[in-house]
MOPAC internal coordinates of N, CA, C and O (Angstrom, degrees):
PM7 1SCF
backbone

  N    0.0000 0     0.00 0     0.00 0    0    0    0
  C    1.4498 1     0.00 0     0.00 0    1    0    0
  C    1.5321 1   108.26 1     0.00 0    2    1    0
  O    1.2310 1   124.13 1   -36.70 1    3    2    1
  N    1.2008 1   109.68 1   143.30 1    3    2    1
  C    1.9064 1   114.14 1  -176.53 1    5    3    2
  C    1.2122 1   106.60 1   -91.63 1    6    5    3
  O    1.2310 1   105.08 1   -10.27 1    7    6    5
  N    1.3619 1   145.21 1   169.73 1    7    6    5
  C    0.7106 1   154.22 1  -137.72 1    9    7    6
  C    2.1526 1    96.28 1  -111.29 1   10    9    7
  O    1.2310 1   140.40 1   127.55 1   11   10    9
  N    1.0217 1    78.02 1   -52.45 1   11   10    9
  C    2.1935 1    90.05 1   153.68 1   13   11   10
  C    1.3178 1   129.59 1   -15.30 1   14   13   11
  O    1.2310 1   143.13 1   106.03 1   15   14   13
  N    1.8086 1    72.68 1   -73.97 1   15   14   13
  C    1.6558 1   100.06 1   175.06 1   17   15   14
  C    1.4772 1   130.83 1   -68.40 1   18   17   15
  O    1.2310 1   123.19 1   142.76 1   19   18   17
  N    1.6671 1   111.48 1   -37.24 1   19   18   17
  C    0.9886 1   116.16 1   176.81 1   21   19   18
  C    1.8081 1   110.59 1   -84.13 1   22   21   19
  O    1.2310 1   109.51 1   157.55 1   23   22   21
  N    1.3290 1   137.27 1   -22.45 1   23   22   21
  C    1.3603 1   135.58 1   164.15 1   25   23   22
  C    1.7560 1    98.80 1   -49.07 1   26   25   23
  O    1.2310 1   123.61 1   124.47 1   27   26   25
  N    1.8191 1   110.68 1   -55.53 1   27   26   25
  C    1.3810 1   106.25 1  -179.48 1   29   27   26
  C    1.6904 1   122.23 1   -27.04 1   30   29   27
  O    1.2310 1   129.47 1   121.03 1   31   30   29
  N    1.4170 1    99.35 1   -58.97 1   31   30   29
  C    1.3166 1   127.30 1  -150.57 1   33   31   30
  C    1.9551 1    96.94 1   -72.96 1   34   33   31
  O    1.2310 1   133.16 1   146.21 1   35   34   33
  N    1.2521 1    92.18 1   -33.79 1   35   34   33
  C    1.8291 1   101.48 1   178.67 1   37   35   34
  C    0.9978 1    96.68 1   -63.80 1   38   37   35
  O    1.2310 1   105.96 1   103.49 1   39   38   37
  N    1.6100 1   143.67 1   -76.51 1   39   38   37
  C    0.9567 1   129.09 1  -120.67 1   41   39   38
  C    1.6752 1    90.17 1  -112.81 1   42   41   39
  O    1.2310 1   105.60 1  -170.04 1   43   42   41
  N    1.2601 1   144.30 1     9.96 1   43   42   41
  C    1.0685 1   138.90 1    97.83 1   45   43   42
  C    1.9368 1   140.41 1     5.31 1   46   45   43
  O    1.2310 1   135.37 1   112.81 1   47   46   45
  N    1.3747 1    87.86 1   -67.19 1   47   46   45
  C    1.3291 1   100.08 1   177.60 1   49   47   46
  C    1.4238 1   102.93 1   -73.09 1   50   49   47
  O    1.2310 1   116.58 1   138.18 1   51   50   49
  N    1.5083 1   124.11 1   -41.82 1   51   50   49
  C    1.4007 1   132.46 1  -156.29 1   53   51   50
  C    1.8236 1   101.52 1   -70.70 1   54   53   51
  O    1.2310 1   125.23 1   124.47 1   55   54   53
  N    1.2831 1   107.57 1   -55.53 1   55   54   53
  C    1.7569 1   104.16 1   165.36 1   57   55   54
  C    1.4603 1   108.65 1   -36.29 1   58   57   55
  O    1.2310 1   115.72 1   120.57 1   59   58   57
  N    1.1756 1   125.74 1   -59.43 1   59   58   57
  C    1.7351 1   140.46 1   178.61 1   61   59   58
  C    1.3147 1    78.83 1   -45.73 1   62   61   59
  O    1.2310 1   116.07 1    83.17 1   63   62   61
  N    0.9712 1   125.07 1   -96.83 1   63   62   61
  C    1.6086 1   126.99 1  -159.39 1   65   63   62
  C    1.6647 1   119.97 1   -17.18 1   66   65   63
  O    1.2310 1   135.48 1   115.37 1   67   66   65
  N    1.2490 1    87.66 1   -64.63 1   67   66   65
  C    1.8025 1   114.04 1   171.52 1   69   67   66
  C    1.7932 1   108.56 1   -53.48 1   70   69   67
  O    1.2310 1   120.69 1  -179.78 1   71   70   69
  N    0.8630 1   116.28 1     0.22 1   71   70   69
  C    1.6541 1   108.23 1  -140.89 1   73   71   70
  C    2.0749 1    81.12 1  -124.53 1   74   73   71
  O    1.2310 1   129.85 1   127.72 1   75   74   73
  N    1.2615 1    98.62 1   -52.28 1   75   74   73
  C    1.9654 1   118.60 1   169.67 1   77   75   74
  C    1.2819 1   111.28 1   -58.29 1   78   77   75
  O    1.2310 1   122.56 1   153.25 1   79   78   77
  N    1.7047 1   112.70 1   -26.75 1   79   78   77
  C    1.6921 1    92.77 1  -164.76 1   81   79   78
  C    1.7311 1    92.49 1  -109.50 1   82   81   79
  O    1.2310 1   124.39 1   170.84 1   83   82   81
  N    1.0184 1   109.17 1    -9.16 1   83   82   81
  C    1.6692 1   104.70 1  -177.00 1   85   83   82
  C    1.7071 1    99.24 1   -88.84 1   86   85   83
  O    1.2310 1   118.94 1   152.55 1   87   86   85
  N    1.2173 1   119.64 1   -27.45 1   87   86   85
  C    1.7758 1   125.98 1   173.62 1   89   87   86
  C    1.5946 1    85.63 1   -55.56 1   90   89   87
  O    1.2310 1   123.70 1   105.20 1   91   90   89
  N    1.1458 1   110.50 1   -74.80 1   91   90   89
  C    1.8975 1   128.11 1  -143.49 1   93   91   90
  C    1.6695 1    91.43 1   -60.51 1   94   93   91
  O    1.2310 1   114.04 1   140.69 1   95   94   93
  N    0.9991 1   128.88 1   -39.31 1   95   94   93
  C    1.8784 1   136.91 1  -178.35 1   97   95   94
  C    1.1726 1    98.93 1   -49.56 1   98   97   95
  O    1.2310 1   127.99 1   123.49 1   99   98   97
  N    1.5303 1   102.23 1   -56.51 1   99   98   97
  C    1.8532 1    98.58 1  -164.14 1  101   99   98
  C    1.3563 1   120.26 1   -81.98 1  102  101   99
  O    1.2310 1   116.38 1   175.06 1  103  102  101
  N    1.7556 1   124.48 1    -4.94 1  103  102  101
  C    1.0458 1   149.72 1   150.85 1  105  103  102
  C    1.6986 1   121.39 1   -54.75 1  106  105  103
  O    1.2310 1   131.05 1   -76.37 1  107  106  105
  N    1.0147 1    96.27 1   103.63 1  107  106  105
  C    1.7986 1    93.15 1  -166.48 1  109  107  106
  C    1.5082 1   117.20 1   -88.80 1  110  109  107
  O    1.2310 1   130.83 1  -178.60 1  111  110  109
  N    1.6859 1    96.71 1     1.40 1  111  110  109
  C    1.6017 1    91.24 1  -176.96 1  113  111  110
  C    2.1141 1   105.73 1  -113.55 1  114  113  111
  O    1.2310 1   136.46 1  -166.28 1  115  114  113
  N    1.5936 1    85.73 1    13.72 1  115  114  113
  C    1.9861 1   103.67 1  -179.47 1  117  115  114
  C    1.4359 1   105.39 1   -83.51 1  118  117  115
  O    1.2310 1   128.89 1   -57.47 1  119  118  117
  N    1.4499 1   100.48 1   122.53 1  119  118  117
  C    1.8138 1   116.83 1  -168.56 1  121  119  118
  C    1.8695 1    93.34 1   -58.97 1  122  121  119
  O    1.2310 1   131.15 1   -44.15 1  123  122  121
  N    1.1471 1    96.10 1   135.85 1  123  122  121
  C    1.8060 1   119.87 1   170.78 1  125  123  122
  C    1.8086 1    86.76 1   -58.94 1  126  125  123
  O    1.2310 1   106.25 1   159.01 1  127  126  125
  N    1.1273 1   143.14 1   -20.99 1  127  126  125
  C    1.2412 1   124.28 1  -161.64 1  129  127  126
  C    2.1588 1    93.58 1  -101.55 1  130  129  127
  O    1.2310 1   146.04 1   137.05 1  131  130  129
  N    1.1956 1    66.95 1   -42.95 1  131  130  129
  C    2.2316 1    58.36 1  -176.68 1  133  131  130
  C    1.3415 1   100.83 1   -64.31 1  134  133  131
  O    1.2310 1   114.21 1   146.24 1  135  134  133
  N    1.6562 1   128.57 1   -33.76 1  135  134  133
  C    1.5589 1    91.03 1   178.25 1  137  135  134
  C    1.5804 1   117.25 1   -78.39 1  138  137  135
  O    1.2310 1   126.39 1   156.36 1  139  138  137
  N    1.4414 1   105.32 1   -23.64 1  139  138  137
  C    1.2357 1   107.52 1   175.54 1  141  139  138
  C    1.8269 1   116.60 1   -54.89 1  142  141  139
  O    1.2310 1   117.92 1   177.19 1  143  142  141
  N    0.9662 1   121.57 1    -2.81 1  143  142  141
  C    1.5625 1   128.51 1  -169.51 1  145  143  142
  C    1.2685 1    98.27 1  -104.23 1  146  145  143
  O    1.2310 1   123.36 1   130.33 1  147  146  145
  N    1.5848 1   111.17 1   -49.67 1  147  146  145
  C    1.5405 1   124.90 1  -170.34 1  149  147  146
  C    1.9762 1   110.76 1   -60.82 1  150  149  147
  O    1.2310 1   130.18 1   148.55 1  151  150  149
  N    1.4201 1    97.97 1   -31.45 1  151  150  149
  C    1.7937 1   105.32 1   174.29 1  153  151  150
  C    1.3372 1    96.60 1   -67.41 1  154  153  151
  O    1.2310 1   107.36 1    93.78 1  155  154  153
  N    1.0924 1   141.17 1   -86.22 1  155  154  153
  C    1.3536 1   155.79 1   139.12 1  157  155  154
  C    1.7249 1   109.73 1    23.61 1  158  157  155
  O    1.2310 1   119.98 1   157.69 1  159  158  157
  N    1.0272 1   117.64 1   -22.31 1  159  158  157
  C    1.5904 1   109.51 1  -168.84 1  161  159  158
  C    1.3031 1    91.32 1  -122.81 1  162  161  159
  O    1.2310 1   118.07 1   157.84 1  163  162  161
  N    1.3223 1   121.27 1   -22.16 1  163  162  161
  C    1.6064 1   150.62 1   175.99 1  165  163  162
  C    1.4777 1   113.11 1   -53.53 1  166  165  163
  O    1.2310 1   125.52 1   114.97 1  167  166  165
  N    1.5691 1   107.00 1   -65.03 1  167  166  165
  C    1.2857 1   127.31 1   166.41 1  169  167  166
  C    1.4441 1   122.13 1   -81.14 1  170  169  167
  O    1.2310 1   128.23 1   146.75 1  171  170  169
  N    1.1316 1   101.76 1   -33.25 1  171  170  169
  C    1.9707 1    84.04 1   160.30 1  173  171  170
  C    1.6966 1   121.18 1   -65.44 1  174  173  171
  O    1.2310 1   118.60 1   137.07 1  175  174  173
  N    1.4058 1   120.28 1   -42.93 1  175  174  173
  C    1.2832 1   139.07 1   172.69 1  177  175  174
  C    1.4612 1   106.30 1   -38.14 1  178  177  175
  O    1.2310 1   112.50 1   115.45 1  179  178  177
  N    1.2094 1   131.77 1   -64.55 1  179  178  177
  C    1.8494 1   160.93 1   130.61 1  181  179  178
  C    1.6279 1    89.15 1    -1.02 1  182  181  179
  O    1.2310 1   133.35 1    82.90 1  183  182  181
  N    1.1545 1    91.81 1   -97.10 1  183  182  181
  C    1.2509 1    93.22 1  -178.26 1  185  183  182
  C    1.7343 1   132.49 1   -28.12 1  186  185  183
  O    1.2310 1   120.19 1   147.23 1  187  186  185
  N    0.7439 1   117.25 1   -32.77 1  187  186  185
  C    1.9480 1   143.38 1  -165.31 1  189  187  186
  C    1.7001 1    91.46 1   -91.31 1  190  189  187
  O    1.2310 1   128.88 1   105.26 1  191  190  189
  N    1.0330 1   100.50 1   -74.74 1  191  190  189
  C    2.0319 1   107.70 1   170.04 1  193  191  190
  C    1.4438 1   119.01 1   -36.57 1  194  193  191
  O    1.2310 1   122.59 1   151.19 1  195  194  193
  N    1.1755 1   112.65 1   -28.81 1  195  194  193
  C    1.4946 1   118.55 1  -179.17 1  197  195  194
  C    1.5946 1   112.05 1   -89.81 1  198  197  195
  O    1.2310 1   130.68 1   134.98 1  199  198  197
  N    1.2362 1    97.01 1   -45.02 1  199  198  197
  C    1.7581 1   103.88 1   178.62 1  201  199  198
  C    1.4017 1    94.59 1   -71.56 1  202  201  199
  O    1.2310 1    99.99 1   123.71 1  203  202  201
  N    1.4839 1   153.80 1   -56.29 1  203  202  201
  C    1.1058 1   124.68 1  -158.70 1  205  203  202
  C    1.4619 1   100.18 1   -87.38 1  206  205  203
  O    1.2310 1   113.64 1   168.42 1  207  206  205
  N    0.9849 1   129.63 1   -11.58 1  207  206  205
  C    1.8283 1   118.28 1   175.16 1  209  207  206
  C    1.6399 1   106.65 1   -62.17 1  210  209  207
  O    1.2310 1   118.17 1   140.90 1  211  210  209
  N    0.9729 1   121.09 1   -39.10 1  211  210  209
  C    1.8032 1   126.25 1  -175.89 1  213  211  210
  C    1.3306 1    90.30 1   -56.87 1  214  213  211
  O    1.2310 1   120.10 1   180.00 1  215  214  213

């Protein structure tokens, strides 16, 4: 896998990510801890995208 491909595939997931925690927000009966996990997998993901873009 290239490095291309795999940024693709990150920031991929990271929309998904974005896409779970804005569902689970507007969900009033979604534990403060799953979205709190869901930022968290969010920002590491972010994180990972940035280091391999340099």
């Amino acid at each position: 896998m290239t490095i291309a491909s795999h940024l693709v595939e990150l920031r991929r997931k990271h929309d998904n990510l974005s896409e779970m925690v804005e569902q689970a927000q507007r969900n009033p009966s979604t534990d403060a801890l799953k979205i709190a996990e869901l930022k968290k997998q969010k920002l590491r993901l972010k994180e990972e995208i940035t280091r391999l873009s340099h």
